[in-house]
C-alpha positions as CSV (number, residue, x, y, z in Angstrom):
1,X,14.0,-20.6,3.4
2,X,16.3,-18.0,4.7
3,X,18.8,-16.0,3.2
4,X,20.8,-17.2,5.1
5,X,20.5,-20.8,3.5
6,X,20.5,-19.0,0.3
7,X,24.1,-17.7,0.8
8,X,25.5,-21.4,1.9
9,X,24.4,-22.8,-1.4
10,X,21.1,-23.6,-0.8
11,X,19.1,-22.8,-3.9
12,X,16.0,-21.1,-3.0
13,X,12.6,-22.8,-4.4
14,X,10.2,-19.6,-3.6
15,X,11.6,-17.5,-6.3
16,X,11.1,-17.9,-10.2
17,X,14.4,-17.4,-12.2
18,X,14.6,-14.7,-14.5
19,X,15.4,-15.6,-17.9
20,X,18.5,-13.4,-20.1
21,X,17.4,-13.2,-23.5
22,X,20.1,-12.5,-26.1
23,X,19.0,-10.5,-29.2
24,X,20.6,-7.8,-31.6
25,X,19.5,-3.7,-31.9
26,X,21.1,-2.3,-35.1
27,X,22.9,-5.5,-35.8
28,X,24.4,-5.7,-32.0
29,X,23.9,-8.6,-30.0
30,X,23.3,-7.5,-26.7
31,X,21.6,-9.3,-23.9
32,X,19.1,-8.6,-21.1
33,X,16.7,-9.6,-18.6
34,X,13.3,-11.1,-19.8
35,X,11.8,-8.1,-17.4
36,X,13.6,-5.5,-18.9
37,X,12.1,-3.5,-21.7
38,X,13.7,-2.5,-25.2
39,X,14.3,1.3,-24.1
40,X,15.7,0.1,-21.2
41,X,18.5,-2.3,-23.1
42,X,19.1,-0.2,-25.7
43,X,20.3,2.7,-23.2
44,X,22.3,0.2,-21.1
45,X,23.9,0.1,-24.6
46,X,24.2,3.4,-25.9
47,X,22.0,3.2,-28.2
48,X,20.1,6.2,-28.5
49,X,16.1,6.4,-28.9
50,X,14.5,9.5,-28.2
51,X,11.7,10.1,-26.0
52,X,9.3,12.1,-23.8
53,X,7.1,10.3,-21.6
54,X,9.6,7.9,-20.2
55,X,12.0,9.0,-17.5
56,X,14.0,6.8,-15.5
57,X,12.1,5.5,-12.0
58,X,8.6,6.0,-13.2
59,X,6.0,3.6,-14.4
60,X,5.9,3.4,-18.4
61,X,2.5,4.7,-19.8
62,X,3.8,4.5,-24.2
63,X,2.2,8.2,-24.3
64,X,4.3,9.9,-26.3
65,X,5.1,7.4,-29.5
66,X,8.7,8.5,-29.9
67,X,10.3,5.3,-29.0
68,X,8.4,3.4,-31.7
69,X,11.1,1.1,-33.4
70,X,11.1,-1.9,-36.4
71,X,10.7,-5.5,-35.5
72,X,12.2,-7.7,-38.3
73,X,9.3,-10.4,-39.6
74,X,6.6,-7.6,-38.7
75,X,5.2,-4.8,-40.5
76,X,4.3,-3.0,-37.1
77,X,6.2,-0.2,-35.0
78,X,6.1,-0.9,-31.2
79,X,6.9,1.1,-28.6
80,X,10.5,0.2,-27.0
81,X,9.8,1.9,-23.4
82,X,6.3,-0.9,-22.9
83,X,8.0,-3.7,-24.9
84,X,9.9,-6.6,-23.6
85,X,12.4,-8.7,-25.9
86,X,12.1,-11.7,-27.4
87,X,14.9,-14.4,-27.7
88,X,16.8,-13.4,-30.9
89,X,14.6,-10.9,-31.7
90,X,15.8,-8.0,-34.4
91,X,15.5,-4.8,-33.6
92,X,16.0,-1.2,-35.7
93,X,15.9,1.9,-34.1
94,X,17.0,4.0,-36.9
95,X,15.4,3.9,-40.2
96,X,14.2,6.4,-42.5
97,X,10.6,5.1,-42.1
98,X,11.1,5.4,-38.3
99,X,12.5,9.2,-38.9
100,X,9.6,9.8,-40.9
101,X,7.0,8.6,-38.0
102,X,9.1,10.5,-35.5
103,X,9.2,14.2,-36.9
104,X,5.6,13.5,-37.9
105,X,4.4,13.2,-34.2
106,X,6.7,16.1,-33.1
107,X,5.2,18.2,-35.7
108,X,1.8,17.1,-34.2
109,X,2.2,18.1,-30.8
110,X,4.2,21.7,-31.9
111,X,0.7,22.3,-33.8
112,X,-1.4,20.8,-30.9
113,X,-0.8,23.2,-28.5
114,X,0.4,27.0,-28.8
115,X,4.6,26.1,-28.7
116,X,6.4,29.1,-30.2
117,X,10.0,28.5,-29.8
118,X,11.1,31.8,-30.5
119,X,8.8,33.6,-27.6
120,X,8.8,30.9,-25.1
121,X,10.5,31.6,-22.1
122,X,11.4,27.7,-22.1
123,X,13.8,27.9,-25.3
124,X,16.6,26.2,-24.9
125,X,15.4,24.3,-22.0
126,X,13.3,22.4,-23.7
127,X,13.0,18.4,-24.1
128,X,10.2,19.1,-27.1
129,X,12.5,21.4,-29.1
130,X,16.0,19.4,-28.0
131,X,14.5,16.5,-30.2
132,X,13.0,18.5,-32.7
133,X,16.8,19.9,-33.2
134,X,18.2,16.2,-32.8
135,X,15.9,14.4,-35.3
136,X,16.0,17.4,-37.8
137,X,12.4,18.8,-37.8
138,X,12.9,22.4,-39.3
139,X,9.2,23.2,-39.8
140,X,5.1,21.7,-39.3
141,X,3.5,20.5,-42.2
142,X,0.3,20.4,-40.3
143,X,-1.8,23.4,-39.4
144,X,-1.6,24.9,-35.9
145,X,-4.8,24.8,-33.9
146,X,-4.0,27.4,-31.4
147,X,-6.6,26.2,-28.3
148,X,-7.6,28.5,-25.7
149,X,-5.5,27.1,-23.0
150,X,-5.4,29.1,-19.6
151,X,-2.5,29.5,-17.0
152,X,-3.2,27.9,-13.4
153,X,-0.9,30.7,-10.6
154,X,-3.5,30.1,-7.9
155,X,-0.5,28.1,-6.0
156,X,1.7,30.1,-3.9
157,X,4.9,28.5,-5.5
158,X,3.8,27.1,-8.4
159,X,2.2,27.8,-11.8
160,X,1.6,25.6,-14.7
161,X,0.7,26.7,-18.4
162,X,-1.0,24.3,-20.7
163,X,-0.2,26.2,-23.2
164,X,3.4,24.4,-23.4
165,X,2.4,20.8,-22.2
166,X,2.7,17.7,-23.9
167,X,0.7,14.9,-21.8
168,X,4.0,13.0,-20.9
169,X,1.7,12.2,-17.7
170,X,5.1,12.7,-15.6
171,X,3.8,14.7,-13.4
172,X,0.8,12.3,-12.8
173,X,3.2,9.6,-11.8
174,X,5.6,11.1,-9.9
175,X,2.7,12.7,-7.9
176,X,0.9,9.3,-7.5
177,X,4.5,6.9,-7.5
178,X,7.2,8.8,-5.7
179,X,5.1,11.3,-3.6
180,X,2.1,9.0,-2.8
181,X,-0.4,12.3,-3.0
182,X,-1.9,11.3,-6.8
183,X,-3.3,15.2,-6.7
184,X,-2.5,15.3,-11.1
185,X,-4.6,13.5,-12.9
186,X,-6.2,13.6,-16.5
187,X,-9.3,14.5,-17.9
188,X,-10.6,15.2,-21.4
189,X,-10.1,13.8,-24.9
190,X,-8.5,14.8,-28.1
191,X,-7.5,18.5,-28.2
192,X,-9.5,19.5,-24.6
193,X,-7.4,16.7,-22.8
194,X,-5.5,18.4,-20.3
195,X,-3.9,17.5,-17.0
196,X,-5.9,18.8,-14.0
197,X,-5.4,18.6,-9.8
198,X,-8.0,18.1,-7.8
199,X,-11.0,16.8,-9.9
200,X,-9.9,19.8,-12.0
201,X,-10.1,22.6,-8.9
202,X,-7.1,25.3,-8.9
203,X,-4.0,23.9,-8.1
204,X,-3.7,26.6,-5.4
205,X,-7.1,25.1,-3.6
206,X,-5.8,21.7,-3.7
207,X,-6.0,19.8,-0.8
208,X,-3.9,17.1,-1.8
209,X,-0.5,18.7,-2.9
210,X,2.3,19.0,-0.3
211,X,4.2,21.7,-2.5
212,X,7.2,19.0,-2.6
213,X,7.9,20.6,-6.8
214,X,8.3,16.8,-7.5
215,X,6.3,17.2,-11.0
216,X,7.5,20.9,-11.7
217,X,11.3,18.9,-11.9
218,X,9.7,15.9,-14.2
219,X,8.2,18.2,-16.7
220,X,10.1,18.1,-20.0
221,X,8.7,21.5,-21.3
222,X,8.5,24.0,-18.1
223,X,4.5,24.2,-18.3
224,X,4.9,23.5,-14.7
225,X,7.4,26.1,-13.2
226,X,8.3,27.3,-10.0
227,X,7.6,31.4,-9.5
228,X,9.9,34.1,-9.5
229,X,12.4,31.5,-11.4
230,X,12.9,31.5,-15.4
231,X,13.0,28.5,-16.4
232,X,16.7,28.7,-17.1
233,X,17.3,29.2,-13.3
234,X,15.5,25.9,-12.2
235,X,18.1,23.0,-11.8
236,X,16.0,19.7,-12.2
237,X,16.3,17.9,-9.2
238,X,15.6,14.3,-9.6
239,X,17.4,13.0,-6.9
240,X,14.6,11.2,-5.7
241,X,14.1,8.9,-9.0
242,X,17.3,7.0,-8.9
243,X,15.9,5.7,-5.7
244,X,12.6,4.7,-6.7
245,X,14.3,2.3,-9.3
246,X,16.9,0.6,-7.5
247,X,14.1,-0.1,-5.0
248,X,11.8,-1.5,-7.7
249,X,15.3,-3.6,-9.4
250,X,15.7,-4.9,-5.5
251,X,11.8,-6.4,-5.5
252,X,12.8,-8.6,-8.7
253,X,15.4,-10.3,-7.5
């Protein structure tokens, strides 16, 4: 069937429907597509949950945690940016149990990795400490572990410092997604996990980056930066996201 059948009023029989759900976040009844995740809805609706790892026109990976919220009739959190609705399903966002779980994993990854606010050339261009300041997180209750991370400036344009990342994994997917090269990937566990190019090779030796910057824009924290630029002086250039969805909302129709 053609769409040109379609437009006469011909319904078309190779498609499935898509379902709208209707159920409530914070006591608002809002609806949405069956497809469409909880993060997703709740920004259509200005509701705000805060988050690292997602960014709009990439895959969802649920790395960073942030987004969990409260399901009424469970006793779990779930992660709203990997989580699809449910018909009439009640959702919190906001509680002081989900506060609680929220500064708890920002305190983690401040004490994970060597993030000094105060002597970072990233402060106040920072997604890590703009939600630390937003959710009230004034201190770490957990010691800091300082790891022997190294800085990677064997690329002519680019350097990154793991000293300051998170393992969002934004940089992986836009690499792999948007740019089609996949040259980040991950390796390591626990504390010696780290994000790596080339089967862990200098970024500067890679054979597989085309020096598009794509990741250095994605990064929340600047650990990837472009050289001779503070941090401050890099406009984010995501131009090429907004794209990537509307491309991806096309295919579901």
């Amino acid at each position: 069937m053609t769409d040109r059948d379609y437009f006469k009023g011909k319904p078309r029989t190779d498609v499935n429907p898509v379902r709208i759900l209707t159920f409530k976040i914070d006591g608002r009844d809002v609806t949405a597509r069956e497809d469409e995740t909880i993060l997703t809805v709740a920004r259509q609706n200005g509701i705000f949950i805060p988050t690292l790892c997602h960014l709009d026109g990439l895959s969802e990976r649920g790395a960073c945690r942030l987004c969990m919220v409260e399901v009424k009739g469970s006793d779990k959190l779930f992660p709203a940016c990997v989580t699809l609705p449910r018909q009439d399903m009640e959702v919190m966002t906001d509680s002081p149990r989900l506060n609680e779980y929220r500064k708890k994993i920002l305190e983690l990854l401040f004490s994970e990795r060597n993030h000094v606010c105060s002597v970072c050339v990233s402060n106040g261009h920072c997604e890590l400490q703009d939600l630390a300041v937003t959710l009230g997180m004034s201190h770490v209750r957990y010691e800091y572990l300082y790891p022997r991370h190294t800085i990677d400036a064997s690329h002519d344009r680019f350097s990154v410092d793991h000293n300051r990342c998170v393992l969002c994994l934004r940089c992986i997917r836009v690499c792999d997604e948007v740019e089609g090269a996949h040259t980040w990937d991950v390796m390591g566990r626990g504390i010696l996990c780290k994000v790596i190019t080339d089967l862990n090779q200098p970024w500067g030796t890679s054979e597989t980056c085309t020096g598009c910057g794509k990741c250095v824009h994605v990064c929340p924290t600047g650990a990837l930066s472009e050289k001779g630029k503070s941090v401050s002086e890099m406009s984010k250039r995501r131009q090429f996201l907004p794209y990537l969805e509307m491309m991806r909302r096309e295919s579901r129709k």
